[in-house]
SEVEXLUM-42405 format. One record per residue: x negated, y negated, z negated of N, C-alpha, C, O, CB in turn; residue in three letters. Coordinates in steps of 0.001 Angstrom, whole numbers, plus 500000, padded with zeros to 6 digits. Each point is the difference from the previous one (the first is absolute). Last residue first. Glycine has a CB too. Layout:
XYZXYZXYZXYZXYZALA
...
This chain:
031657340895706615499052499468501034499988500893500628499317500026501024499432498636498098UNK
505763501360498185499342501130500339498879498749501075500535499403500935501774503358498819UNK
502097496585498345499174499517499495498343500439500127499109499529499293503067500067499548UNK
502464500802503143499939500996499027498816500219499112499732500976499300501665499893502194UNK
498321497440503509501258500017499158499873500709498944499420501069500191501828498686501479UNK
494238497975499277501133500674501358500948500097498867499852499610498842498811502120503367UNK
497415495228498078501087500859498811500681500407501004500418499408500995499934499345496699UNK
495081498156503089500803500866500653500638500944499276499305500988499762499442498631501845UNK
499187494923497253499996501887499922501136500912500866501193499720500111498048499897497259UNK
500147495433504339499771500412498632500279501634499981500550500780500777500187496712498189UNK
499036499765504957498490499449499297500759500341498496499605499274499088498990498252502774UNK
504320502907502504499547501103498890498659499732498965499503500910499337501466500724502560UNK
501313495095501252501337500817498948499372501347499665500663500815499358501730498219501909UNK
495183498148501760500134499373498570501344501082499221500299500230498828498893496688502136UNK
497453505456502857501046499164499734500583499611498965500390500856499206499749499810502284UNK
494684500261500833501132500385498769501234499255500144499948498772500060498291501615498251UNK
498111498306504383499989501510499546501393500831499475500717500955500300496889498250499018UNK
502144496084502238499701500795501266499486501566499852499887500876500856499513496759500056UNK
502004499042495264498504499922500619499411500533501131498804500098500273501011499810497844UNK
504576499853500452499391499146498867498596499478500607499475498900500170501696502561497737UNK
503426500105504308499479500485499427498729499258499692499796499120500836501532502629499898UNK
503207497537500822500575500510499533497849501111498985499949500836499098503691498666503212UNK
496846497481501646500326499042498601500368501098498914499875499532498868501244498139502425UNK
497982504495502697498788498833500041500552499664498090499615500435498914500153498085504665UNK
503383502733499113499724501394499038498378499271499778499693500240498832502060502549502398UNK
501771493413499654499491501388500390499998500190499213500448499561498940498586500700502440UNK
504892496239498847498536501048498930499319500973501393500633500599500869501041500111495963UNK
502023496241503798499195499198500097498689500720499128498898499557499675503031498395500773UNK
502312504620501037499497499192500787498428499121499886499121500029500861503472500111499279UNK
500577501548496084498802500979500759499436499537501043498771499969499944502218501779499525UNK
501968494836498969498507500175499120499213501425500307498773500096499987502354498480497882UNK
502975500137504345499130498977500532498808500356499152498868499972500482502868498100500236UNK
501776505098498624499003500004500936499574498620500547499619500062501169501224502153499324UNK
501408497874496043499130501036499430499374500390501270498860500462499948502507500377497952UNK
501751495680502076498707499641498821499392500907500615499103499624500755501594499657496818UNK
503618501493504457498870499379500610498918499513499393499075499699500755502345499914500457UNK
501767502568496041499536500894500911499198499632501273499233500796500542502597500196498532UNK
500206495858497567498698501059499179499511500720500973498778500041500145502180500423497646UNK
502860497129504162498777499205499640498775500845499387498879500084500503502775497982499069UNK
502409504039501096499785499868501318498657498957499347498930500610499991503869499808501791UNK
499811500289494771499529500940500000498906500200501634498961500660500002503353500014498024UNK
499870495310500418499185500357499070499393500915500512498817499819500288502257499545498087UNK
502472499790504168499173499006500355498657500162499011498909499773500523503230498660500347UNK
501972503472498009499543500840501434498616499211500541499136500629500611503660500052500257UNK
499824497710495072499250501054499620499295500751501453498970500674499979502748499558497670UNK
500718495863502441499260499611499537498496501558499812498789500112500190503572497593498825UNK
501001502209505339499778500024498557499466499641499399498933500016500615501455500921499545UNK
499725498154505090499628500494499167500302499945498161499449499114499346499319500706502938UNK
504121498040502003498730499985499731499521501278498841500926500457499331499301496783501351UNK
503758503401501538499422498972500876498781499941500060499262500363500916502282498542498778UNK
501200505343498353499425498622500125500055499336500964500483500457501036498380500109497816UNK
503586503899499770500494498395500754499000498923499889500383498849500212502017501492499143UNK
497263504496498724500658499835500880499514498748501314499407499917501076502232501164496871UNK
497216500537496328500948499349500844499416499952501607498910499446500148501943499084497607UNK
497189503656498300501436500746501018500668499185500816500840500329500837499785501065497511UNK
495444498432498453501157499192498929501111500862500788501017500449499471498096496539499811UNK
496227502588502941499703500883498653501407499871499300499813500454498871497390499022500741UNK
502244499805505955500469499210498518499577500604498791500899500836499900501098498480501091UNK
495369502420503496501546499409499471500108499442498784499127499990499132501832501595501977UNK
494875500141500831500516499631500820502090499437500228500798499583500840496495502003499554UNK
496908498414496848501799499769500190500749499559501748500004499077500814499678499720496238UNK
495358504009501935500468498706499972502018499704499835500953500415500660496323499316501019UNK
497340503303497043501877500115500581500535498450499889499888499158499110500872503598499659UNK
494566499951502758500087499103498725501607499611500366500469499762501112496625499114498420UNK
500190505826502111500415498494500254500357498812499006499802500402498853500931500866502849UNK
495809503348499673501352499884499730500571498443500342499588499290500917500032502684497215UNK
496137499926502905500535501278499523501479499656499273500679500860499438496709500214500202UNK
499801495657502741499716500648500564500352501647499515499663500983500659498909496884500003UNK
502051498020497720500776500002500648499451501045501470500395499962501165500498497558497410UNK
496668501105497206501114500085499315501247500762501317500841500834499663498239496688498352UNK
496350501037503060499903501493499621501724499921499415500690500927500425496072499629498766UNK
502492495349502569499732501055501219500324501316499330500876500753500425497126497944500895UNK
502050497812495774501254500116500659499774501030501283500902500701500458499849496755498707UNK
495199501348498450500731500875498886501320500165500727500400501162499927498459497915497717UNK
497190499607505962501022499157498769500646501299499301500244501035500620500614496437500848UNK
494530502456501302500924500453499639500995499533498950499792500001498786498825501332502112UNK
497103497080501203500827499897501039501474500864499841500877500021500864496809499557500476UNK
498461500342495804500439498808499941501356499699501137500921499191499892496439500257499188UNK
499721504670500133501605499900498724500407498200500205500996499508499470497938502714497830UNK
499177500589507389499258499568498363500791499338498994500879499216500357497102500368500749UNK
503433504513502221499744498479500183499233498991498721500158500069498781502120500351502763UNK
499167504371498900499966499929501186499410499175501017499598500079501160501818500764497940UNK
497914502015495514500572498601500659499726499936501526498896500385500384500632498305497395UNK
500144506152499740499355498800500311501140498628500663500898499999500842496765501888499628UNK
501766504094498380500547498584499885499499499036500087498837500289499718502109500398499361UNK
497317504448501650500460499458499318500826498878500068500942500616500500497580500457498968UNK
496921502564501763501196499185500254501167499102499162499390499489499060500023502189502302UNK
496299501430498618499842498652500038500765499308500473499735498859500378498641501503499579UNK
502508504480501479498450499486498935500292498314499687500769499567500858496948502275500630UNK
506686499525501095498839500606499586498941499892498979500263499510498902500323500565502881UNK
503285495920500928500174501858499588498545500528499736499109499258500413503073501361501388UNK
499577494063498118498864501292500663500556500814499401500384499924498832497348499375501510UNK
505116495554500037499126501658499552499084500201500452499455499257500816501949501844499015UNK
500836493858499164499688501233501380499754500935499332499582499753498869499387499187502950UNK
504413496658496706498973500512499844499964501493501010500901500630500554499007497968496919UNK
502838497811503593499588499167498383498680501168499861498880499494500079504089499444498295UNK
500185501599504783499537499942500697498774498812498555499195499086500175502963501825502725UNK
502111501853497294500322498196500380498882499272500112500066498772500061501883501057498672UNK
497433505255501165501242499534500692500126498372499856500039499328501030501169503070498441UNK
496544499239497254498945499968501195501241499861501036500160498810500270497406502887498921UNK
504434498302496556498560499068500327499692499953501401500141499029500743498763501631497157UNK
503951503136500710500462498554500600499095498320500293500006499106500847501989502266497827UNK
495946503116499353500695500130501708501000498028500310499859498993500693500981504990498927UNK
497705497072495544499086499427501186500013500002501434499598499156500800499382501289497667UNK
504884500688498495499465498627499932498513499250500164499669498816499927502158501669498825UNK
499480504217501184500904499914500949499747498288500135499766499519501109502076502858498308UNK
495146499713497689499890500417501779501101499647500640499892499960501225498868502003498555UNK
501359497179495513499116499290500541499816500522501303499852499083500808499227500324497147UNK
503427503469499702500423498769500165499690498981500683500756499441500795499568501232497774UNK
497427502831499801500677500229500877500822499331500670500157500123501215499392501195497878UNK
497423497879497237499572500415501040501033500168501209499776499408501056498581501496497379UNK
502771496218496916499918501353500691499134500219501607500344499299500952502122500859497637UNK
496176495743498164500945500042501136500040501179500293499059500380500696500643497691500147UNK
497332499888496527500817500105499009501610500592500913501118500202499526497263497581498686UNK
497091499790503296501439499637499863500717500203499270500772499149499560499112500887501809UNK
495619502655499794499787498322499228501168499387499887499892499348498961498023500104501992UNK
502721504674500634499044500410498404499880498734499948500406499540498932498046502726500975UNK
503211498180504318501013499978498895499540499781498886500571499212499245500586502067501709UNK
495495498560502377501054498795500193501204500066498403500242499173499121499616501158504335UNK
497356503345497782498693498896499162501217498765500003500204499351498974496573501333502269UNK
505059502890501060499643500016498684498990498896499689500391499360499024500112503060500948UNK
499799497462504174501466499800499144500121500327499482501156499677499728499714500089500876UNK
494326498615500916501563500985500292501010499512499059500141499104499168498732503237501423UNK
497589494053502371500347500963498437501288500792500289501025499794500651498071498301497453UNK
496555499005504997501448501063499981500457500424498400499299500683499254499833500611503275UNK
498014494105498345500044501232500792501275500954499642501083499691499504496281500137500607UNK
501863495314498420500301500463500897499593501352501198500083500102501224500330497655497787UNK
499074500666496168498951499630501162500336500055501433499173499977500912499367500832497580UNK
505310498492497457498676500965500010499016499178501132500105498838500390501300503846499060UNK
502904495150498766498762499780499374499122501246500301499040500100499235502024498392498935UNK
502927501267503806499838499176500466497962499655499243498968499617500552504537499821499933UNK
499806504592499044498616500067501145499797498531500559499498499879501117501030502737499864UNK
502297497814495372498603500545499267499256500056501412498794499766500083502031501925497516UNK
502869495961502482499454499424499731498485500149499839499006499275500036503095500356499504UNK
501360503162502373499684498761500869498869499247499599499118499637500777503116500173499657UNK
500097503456496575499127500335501053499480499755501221499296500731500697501396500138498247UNK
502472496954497876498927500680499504499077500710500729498817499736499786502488500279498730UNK
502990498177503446498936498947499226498876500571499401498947499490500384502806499167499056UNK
501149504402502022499229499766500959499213498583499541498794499828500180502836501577501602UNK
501116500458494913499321500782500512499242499522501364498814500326499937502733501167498787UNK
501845495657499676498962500377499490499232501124500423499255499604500897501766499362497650UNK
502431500995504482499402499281499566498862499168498675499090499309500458502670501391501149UNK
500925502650498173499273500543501289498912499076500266498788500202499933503254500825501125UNK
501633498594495457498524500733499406499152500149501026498822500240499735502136501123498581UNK
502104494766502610500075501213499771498916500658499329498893499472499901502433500377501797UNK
499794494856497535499407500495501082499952501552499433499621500218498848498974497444502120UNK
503816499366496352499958499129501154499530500755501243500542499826501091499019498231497392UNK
């Protein structure tokens, strides 16, 4: 439904949604995500560009939320490194509507679901206790089964 990019920035939206809001690097960011490092810089640059999260360069620099996670909807970060696709033609080929397809109307409907419900989530909701974000309160297994 939503790109790896997108995840990826859900995750690291979320994790500097539950810190203290001071600076975290981008290693400390990837190592808790599970999110290549490198990767993660091009999908934090775009962050801070749509203006979702700030830097510091140097000693004690790092990442940080821009805005407090309540004032951040999951559809902001989703659509701030890619887009959510919407039909823009017939899924079947035809041409000639009038009105919408049974099936064009399905697929165009799910795709307005999914951003009325990022829409209606923060990154707030998205975490448990303003520490921790609920999608990690269980052991940390990285790939390949490895704490």
């Amino acid at each position: 439904m939503i790109s790896a990019t997108a995840k990826y920035a859900l995750r690291a939206i979320v994790f500097l949604g539950g810190s203290d809001n001071g600076f975290i690097s981008r290693d400390e960011i990837a190592d808790s995500t599970f999110v290549p490092s490198e990767y993660l810089a091009k999908v934090l640059y775009e962050l801070e560009v749509a203006g979702i999260v700030e830097s510091r360069r140097g000693r004690g620099g790092g990442y940080r939320l821009s805005q407090p996670a309540e004032e951040i909807t999951t559809l902001d970060v989703v659509l701030s490194v890619d887009e959510i696709p919407r039909i823009t033609e017939c899924p079947l080929g035809f041409v000639d509507h009038i009105e919408l397809c049974p099936m064009h109307k399905l697929l165009d409907e799910t795709s307005r679901l999914v951003e009325e419900t990022l829409s209606a989530t923060t990154i707030a909701d998205l975490c448990s206790d303003g520490k921790r974000p609920r999608s990690c309160d269980f052991p940390r297994i990285r790939p390949g089964g490895q704490i």
